[in-house]
N, C-alpha and C positions, 0 to 999 in steps of 0.2 A: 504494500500500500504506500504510493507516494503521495506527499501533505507537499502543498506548500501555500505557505504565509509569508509576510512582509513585515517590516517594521523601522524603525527612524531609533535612533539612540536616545531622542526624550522617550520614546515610550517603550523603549528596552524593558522594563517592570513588566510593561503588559502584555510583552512577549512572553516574558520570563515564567511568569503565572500561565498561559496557555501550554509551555510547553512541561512545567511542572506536573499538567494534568495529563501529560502526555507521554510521558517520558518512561515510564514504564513500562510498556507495552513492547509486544514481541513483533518484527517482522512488518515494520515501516522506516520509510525514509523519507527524512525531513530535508525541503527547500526552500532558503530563506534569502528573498531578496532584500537587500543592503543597500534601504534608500540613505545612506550617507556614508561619510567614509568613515566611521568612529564605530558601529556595524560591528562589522565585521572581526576587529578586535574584541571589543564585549565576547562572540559569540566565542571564540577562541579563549582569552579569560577568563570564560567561565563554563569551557567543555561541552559546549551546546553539542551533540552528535547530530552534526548535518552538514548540507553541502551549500555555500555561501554562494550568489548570485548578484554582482555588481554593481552599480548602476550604468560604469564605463561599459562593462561589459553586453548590459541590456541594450546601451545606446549606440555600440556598433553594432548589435542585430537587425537597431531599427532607430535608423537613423532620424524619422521624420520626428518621433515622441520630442527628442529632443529640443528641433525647430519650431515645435506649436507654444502658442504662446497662453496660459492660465490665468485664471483670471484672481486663482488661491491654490493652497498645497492639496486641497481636497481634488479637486480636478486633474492635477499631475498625479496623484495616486492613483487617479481612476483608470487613466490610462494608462499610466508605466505599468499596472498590477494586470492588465489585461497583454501586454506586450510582453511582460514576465510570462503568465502563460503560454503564450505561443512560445516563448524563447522554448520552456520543458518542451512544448508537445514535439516541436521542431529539430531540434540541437539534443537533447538528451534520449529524444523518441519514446517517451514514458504518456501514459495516463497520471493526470492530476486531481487531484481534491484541494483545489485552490480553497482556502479557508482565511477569514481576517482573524488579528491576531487575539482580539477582543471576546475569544471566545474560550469555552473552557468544558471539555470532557468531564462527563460524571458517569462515565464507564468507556467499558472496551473500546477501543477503535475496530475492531472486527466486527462488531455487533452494525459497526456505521458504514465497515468492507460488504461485508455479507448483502444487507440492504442494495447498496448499490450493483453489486453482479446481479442480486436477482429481478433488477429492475431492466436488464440487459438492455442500456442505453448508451447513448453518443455523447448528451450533457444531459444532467439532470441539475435540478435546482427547485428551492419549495415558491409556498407563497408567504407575505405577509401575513395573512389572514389575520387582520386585524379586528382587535375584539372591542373596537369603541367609534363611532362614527367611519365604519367601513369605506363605504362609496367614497368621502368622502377623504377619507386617507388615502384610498388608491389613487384616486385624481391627483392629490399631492405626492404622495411618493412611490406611486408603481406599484403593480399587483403583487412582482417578484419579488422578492430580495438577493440581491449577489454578495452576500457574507459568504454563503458558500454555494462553489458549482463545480459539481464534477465533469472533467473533458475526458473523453477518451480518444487515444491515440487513433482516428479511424479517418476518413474522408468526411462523418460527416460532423466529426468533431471538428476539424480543423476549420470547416468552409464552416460552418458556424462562428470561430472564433476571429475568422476572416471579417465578416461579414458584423460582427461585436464592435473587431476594433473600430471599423473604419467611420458608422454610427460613434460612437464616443468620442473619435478624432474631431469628427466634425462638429460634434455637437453637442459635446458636454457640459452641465452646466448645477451646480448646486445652488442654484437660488430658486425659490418656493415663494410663487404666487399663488394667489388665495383665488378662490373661485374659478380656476379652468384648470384645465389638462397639463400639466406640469410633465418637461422633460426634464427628470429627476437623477444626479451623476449617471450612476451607468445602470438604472435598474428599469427605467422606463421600455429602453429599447429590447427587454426580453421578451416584452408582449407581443414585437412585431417578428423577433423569431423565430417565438416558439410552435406557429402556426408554418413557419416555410422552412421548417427541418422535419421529417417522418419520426426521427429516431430522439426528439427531447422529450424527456420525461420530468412530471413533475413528482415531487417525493412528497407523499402522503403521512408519513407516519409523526405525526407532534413530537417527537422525544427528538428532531432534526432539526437544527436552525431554532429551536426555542426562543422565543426573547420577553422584553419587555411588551412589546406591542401585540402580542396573541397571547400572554402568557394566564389572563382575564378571561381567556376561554374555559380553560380545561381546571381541570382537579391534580393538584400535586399531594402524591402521598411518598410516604418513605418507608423503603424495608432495608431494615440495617444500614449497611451503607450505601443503597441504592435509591434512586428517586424514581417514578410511574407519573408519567402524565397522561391523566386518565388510564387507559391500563396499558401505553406503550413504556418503554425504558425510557429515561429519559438519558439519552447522548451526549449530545453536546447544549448547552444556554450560551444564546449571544448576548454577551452584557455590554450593549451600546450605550454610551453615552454618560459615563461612569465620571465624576469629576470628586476632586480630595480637597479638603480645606484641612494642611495644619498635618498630613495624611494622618489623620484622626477623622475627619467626617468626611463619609463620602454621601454624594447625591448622584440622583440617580433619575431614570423616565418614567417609571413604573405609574406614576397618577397620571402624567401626559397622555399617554395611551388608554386609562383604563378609566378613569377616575373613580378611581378605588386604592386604600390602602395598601391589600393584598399582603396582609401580613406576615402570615405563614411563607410566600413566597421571599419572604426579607429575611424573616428567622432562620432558613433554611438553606437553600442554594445562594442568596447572596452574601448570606453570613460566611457560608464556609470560602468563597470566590474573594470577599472584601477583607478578611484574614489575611490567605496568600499573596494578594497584593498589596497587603501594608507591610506584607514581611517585606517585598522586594521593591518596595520603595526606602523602606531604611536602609535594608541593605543599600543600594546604587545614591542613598541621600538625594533622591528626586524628589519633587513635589510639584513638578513643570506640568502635570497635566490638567492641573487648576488652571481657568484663565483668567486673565490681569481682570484685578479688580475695576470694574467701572461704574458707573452707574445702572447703565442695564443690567450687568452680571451681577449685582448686587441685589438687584429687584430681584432675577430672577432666582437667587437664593434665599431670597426672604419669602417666595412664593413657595419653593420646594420646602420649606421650612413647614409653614403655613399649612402644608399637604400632606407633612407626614415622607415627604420624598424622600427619603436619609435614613442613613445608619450610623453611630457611632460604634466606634469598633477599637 
């Protein structure tokens, strides 16, 4: 099973924490592109077992990522992370489970192998399935979600990811207006797709790509040290959008999406997830993924406050 993820040296922690949930497991191999040059030493540092991918490197595959011009770092990630994949499918000739790093296994990686062989597909990917003003969140940010998509090395994985990039080159864009059809970074253009490939599949099972934004659907229980949503495993949770004050308080989306508490889901999987990444913030002494205090970020943490959005930990 090939994984690959990305990451930037401020958010090294929250690589660190994905791959802590990871790292134990038998009979995968981890590809980690090294969006800066400081990367790649960390990873070496601290015996990451994997195989390190550039950015020089990415940029002589594909030389145009380079010459476009962003409007923010969200945008060049959108891209470079999709040109990262073709670099694997192309140059190493592997199937991928492209995955962000923001995410974190609460079991086997076989159990998320298995699933995808017997889905016998080209790419697969879930949906948002968003559990709070749906319609209306799709409009804003796309049916899909591309946290995670698996490619397979096939023709019709590749003319897929052909046909990904060159939608994103042209057209990427993270700014979210209100009331129409939003082309949303790279998530929108899955819809247009997923209808002109035979072999994309979507992955059904909730214990996949979990988040805060669907996580107001289903029932979380726990047996020993496992977690069931509703009665699948749950896999992997993507914990977007995670910000530290002080890394003592963290806040988080979970009322945005739901507006609901959802406590148990705090007690539970973010408890254990907001742990390991206060370990590996002290460890590396970051505290960078807080953003500078302003006036709106200050509202908007008096609103999280307000909500219940937060953990102390």
């Amino acid at each position: 099973m090939n994984l690959a993820t990305y990451t930037t040296s401020e958010y090294f922690p929250i690589f660190l924490t994905f791959y802590d949930s990871i790292k134990n497991n038998d009979n995968f191999k981890l590809y980690v592109l090294c969006l800066d040059n400081n990367v790649e030493n960390l990873l070496i540092k601290n015996k990451i077992n994997c195989k390190c991918i550039s950015i020089k490197e990415l940029e002589k595959f594909s030389k145009t990522i380079k010459e476009k011009n962003y409007n923010n770092i969200s945008e060049k990630i959108g891209v470079y992370r999709l040109a990262y994949a073709d670099f694997l499918l192309q140059k190493e000739k592997i199937e991928i489970h492209l995955i962000d790093s923001d995410t974190y296994f609460f079991s086997k990686l076989s159990n998320l192998d298995n699933l995808i062989i017997n889905l016998n597909a080209s790419v697969a990917f879930c949906e948002h399935n968003f559990s709070f003003n749906k319609s209306k969140m799709n409009g804003l940010y796309g049916i899909y979600n591309a946290g995670y998509i698996y490619f397979k090395n096939d023709n019709e994985g590749i003319n897929f990811l052909k046909n990904y990039r060159e939608l994103c080159n042209n057209y990427i864009s993270w700014e979210v207006k209100k009331n129409t059809k939003n082309i949303f970074a790279d998530q929108t253009y899955l819809e247009i797709l997923k209808d002109k490939f035979k072999s994309v599949k979507i992955i059904n099972n909730v214990g996949v790509n979990c988040a805060p934004w669907n996580i107001g659907n289903y029932k979380i229980s726990q047996n020993n040290n496992e977690f069931n949503i509703n009665n699948e495993k749950l896999i992997f949770f993507h914990f977007s959008g995670i910000r530290s004050l002080l890394n003592k308080i963290f806040f988080f989306n979970l009322y945005h999406y739901n507006h609901q508490n959802l406590d148990t889901v705090k007690k539970t999987i973010y408890k254990i997830y907001l742990k390991n990444l206060q370990k590996n913030f002290k460890i590396f002494q970051i505290n960078k993924v807080s953003k500078k205090i302003n006036f709106i970020n200050l509202l908007n943490l008096l609103k999280k406050i307000y909500r219940k959005d937060f953990l102390i930990i």
